[in-house]
C-alpha positions in Angstrom: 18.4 -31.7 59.1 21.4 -33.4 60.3 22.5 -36.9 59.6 22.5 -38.9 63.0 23.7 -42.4 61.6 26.3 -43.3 58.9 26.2 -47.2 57.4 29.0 -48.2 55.3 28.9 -50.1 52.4 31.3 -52.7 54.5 28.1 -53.2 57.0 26.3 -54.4 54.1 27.5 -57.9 53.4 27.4 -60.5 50.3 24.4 -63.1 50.6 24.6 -65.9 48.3 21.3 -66.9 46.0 18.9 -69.2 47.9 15.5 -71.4 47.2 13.5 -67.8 47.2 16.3 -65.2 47.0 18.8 -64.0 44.7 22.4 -62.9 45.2 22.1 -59.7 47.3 23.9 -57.5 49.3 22.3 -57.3 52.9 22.0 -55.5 56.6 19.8 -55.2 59.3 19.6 -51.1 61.0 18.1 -50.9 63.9 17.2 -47.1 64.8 15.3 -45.5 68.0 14.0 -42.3 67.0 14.4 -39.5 69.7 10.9 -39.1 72.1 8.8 -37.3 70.2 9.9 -38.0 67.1 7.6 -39.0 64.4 10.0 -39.8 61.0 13.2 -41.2 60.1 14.8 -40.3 56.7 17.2 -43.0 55.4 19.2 -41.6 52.2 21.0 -43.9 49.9 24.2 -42.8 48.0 27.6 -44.8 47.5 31.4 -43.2 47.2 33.7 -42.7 44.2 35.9 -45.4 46.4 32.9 -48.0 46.2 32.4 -47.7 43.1 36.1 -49.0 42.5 35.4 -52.3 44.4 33.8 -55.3 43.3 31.9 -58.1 44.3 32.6 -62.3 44.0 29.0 -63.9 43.1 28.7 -67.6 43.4 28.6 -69.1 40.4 24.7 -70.5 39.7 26.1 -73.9 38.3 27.5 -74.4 41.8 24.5 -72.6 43.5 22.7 -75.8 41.8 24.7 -78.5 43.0 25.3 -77.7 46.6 21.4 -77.2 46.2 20.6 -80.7 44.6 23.5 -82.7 46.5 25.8 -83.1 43.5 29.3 -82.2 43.7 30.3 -78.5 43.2 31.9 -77.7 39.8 35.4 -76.5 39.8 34.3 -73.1 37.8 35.1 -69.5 38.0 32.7 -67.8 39.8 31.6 -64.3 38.5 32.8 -61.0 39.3 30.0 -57.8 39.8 31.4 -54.2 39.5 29.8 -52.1 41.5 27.8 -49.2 39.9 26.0 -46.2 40.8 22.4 -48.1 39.8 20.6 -50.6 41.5 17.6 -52.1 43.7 16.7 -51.1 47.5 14.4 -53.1 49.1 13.7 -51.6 52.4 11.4 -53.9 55.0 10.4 -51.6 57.9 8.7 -52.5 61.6 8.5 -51.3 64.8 10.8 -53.2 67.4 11.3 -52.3 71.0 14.9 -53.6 70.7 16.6 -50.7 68.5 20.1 -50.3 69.0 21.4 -46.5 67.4 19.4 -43.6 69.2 18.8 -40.9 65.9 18.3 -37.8 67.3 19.0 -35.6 70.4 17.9 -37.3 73.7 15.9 -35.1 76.2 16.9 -32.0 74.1 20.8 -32.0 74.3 23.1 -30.5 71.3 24.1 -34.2 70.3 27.7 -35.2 69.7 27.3 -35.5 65.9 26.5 -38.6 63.2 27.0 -42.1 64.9 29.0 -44.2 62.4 28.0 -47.9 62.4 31.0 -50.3 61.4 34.7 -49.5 60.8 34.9 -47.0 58.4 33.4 -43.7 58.3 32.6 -43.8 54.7 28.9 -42.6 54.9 25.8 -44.9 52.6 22.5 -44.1 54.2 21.6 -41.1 56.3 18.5 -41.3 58.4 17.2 -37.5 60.1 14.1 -36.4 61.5 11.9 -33.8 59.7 9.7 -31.1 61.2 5.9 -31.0 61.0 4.4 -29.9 58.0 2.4 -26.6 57.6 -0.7 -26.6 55.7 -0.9 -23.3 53.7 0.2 -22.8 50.6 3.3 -21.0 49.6 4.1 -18.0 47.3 4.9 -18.7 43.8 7.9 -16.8 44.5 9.1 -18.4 47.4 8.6 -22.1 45.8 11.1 -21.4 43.1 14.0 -19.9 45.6 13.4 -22.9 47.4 13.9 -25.3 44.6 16.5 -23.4 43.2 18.5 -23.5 46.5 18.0 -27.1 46.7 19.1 -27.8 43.2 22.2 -25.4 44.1 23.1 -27.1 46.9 22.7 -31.0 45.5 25.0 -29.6 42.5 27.7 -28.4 44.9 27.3 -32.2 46.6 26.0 -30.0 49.8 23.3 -32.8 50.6 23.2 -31.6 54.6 22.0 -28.0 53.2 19.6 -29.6 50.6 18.2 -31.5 53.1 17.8 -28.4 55.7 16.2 -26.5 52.6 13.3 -29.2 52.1 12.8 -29.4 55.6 12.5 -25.6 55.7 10.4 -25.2 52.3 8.2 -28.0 53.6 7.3 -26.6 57.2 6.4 -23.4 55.0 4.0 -25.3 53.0 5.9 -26.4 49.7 4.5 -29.0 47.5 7.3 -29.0 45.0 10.6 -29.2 46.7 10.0 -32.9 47.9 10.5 -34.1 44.3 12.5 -31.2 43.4 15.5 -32.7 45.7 14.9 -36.0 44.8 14.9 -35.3 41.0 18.4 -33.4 41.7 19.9 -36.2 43.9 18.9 -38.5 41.1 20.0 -36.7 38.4 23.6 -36.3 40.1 24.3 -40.0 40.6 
């Protein structure tokens, strides 16, 4: 699998805390998978340049005032580093008005990734996966798979990890799903 679509972790913007919310980091993707095409993967990751950054919260003292109509404390507000740990809440639906195309349109080679934003720093990779097959597969055969997946996540290969699940899976694995996700996770 190939990634199609690159956000980076600039398109992702500061929210400040409201009634319901807390203080977030936030974008909206809008994808329109290829004809035919029945999945989107969206992979998460940050940079070793991200990681350096930081992020100005507003202070919840002032957060409270502005709220309530009383006059905004002159406070320091606090500063987040950014780590390699967090939450991803991911809302999906189905939206006639998409704007990036993943996938080849009416089988062409493709030009390569689409990167959204200003920078080609890459944060969440979305691909299409084949079909699954329903038989099972040789012991044998499941442990090269995972193996090669673990391999290829250790030598920060994610394209080839990726290519390897979607190969093991179309032969019938059940194991190199979490396999690749249990390496990802254990990387970060």
């Amino acid at each position: 699998m190939t990634p199609s679509a690159f956000f980076p972790s600039s398109y992702f913007t500061y929210q400040q805390p409201g009634v319901m919310s807390a203080d977030r980091l936030e974008g909206v993707m809008r994808l329109t998978p290829a004809l035919g095409q029945q999945k989107l993967y969206v992979l998460v990751f940050t940079t070793e340049k991200d990681l350096q950054q930081t992020t100005t919260l507003l202070d919840p003292a002032k957060a409270y005032a502005k709220g309530v109509g009383n006059s905004i404390p002159d406070i320091p507000d606090p500063v987040a580093r950014h780590t390699t740990d967090g939450v991803v809440k991911l809302k999906v639906k189905t939206n006639s008005s998409s704007s990036v195309l993943v996938g080849p349109l009416f089988g062409s080679s493709g030009t390569g990734p689409v990167t959204v934003g200003n920078t080609a720093a890459p944060v969440a990779a979305p691909a299409p996966v084949a079909p699954k097959k329903s038989e099972p597969m040789l012991n044998d055969t499941e442990s090269y798979f995972n193996k090669a997946i673990k391999d290829a996540v250790a030598k920060g290969d994610v394209d080839k990890a990726l290519k390897l699940l979607d190969e093991a899976e179309r032969l019938g694995s059940t194991s190199a799903r979490s396999t690749f996700i249990s390496s990802v996770k254990g990387k970060g």
